[in-house]
Structures are given as structure tokens and as C-alpha cells.
C-alpha positions as CSV (number, residue, x, y, z in Angstrom):
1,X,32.7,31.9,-5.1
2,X,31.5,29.1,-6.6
3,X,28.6,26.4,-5.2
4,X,30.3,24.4,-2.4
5,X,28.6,20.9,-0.8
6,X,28.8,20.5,2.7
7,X,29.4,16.9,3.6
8,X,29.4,14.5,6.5
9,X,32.4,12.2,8.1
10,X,31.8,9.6,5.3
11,X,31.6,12.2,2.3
12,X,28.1,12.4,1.8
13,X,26.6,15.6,0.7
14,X,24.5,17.3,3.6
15,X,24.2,20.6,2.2
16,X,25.1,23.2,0.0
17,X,26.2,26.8,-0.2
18,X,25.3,28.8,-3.1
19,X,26.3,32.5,-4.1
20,X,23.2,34.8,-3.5
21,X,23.2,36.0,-7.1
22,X,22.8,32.3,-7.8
23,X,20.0,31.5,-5.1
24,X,18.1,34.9,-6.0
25,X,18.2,33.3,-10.0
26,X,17.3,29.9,-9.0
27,X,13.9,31.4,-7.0
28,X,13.2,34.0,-9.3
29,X,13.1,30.5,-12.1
30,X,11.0,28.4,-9.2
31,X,8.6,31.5,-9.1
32,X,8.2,31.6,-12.8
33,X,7.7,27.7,-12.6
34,X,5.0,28.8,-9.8
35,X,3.0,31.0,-12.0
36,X,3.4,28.8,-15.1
37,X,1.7,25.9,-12.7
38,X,-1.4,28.3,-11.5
39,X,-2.0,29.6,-14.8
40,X,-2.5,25.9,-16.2
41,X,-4.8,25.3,-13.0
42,X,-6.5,28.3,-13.6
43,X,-7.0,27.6,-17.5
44,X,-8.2,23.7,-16.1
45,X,-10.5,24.7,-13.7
46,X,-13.4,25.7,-16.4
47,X,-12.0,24.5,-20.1
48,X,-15.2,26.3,-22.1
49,X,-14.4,29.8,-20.2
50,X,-11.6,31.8,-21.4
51,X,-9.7,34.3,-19.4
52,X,-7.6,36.9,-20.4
53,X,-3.5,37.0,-19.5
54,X,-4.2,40.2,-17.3
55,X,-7.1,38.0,-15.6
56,X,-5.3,35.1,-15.1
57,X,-2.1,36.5,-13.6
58,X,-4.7,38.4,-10.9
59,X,-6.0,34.7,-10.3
60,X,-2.5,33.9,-10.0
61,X,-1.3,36.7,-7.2
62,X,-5.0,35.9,-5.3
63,X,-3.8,32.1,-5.2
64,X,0.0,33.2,-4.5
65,X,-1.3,35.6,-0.9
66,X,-3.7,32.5,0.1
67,X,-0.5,30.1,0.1
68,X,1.9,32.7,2.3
């Protein structure tokens, strides 16, 4: 199955229906996106300190638990 739209009487796309092995790719790439986004805001948030990558992907999970 490929991705099918959903549309209304006058053909306008309302929705859409994606294969899971699609949707689980598409999240696991909007997570990635996620942690690129807090690392940058991590790396902003003091410019003069520098972290290490083990320290700044703990930041991340910390900031990842606080949104949920």
C-alpha cells in the first residue's frame, strides 16, 4: 500500500493514510530533527562553555521528559 489522501465532496485533500513502516520513518527523521534542534539550543545557551556529545545528548533526553 502506498500513501492515499482522503478528500472532501469538492476534491480537496483532508487527510492522508500512510503505511506504518512509512509513519514509523517519517518520526524516527522528525525525532532526529528534534535532537538536532536541542543540541543547537543547548550549544546557544552559553557559547564560551563547551560540552561534550555524551553531555549534550543527556541535556537533550532531560529537555525531551520535560516536554511529554
Amino acid at each position: 500500500m502506498e500513501t492515499q489522501f482522503l478528500t472532501d465532496e469538492k476534491g480537496n485533500r483532508t487527510a492522508v493514510v500512510l503505511p506504518i513502516k512509512k509513519y514509523n520513518k517519517l518520526i524516527e527523521k522528525l525525532e532526529d530533527l528534534e535532537d538536532i534542534r536541542l543540541y543547537d539550543e543547548a550549544k546557544r545557551e552559553d557559547e564560551g562553555y563547551r560540552i561534550s556529545i555524551d553531555e549534550a545528548f543527556k541535556i537533550i533526553e532531560e529537555k525531551r521528559k520535560l516536554e511529554k
